[in-house]
N, C-alpha and C positions, 0 to 999 in steps of 0.2 A: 504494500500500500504506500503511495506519495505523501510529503508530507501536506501536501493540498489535498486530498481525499482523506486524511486523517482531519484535517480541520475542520471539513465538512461534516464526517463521523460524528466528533466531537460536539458539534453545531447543534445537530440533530438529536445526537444525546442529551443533549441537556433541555431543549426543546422535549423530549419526553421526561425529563424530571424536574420541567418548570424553572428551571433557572435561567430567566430572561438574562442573567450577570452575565454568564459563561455563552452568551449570543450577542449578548453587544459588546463584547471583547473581541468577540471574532469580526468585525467589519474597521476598515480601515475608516480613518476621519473624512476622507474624501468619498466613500460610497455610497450609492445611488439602486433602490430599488424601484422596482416593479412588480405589479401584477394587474389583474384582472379589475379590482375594486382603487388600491393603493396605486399612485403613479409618479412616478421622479421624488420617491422621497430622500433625501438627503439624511445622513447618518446619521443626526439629531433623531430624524423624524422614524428613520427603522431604528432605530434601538428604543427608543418610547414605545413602536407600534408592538413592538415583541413583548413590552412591558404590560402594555395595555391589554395585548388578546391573551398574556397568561393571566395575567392577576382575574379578568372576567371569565375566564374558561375553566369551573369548577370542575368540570364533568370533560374536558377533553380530554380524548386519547390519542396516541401519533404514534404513527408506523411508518420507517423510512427503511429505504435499501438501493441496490444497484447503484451506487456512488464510484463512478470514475470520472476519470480523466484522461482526457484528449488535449493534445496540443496545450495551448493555454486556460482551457475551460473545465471546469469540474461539472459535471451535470448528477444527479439522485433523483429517485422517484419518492412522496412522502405522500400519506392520507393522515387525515384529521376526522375525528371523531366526535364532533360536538354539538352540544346545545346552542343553536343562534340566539342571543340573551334580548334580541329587539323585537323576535317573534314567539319564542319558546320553542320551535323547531327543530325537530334532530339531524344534522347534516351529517352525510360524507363528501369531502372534498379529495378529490385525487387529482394532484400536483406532479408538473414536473418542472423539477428548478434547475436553472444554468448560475453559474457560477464563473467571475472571473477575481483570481487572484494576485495578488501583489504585495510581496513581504511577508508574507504570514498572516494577510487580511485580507478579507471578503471587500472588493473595490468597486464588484457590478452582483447582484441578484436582480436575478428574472423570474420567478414563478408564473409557471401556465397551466390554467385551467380552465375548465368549461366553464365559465359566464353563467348561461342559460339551463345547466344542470345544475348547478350551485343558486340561482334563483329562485330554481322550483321549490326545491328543498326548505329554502333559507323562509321563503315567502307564503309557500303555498300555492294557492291556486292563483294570485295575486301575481306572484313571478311564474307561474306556467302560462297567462296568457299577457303579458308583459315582458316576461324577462328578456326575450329577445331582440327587445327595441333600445333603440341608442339613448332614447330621454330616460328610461326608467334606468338604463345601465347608469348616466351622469347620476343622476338622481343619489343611487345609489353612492358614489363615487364621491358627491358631494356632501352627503350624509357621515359619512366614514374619515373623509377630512375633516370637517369641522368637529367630531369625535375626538380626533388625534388629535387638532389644535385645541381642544379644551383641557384633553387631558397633559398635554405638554405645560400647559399654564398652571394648570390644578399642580400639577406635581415637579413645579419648577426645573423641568428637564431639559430646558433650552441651552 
């Protein structure tokens, strides 16, 4: 194993024992995530975000594997097993994240996931005939910022 697929290990590990510390140690000061709901967050803003979905996610479980590396990229496959705390709905989310590294820190995360299976879930019948619209995806998108931005302020993590 690399030592960039051990970081990721690592990453993940501690994502299933709730230790948001040991995930925001791993992202350099300069990186930049992505996903589906979160967009160009800035290391501030993913190290809070990992704060905020474990501290809210009583009831999640996480299962990750197939962690390599190619070239310059690490890529893992991870499911999430949780309660959505805005609906009360039980999701599974299956992710697949790219990773670039530099120095011993995460500099680029990408997680990709289905949107519109992750809506149905998260929403219900609400996001099955919705979810796959671009207003309801912002919506969403801007709901979950201003979440982050509250709790960045709440929890002086800036």
């Amino acid at each position: 194993m690399t030592a960039n697929e051990q970081l990721i290990t690592q990453f993940y590990t501690a994502f299933q024992q709730k230790d948001f510390k040991t995930m925001q140690n791993s992202y350099a000061d300069n990186a930049i995530f992505n996903d589906a709901v979160f967009s160009n967050l800035n290391a501030t803003e993913v190290r809070a975000m990992w704060q905020m979905l474990i501290s809210r996610g009583a009831d999640m479980k996480l299962s990750f594997g197939d962690v390599k590396q190619s070239g310059d990229q690490v890529t893992a496959y991870w499911e999430a097993h949780y309660t959505f705390t805005a609906t009360g709905k039980k999701v599974v989310n299956k992710i697949n994240a790219q990773f670039q590294i530099n120095n011993g820190k995460i500099v680029k995360h990408t997680d990709n996931f289905d949107f519109y299976k992750w809506a149905k879930q998260a929403f219900g019948f609400g996001g099955f005939i919705l979810g796959w619209t671009n207003a309801f995806k912002g919506k969403v998108r801007q709901t979950a910022k201003k979440k982050l931005d509250d709790y960045l302020q709440k929890t002086n993590l800036q």
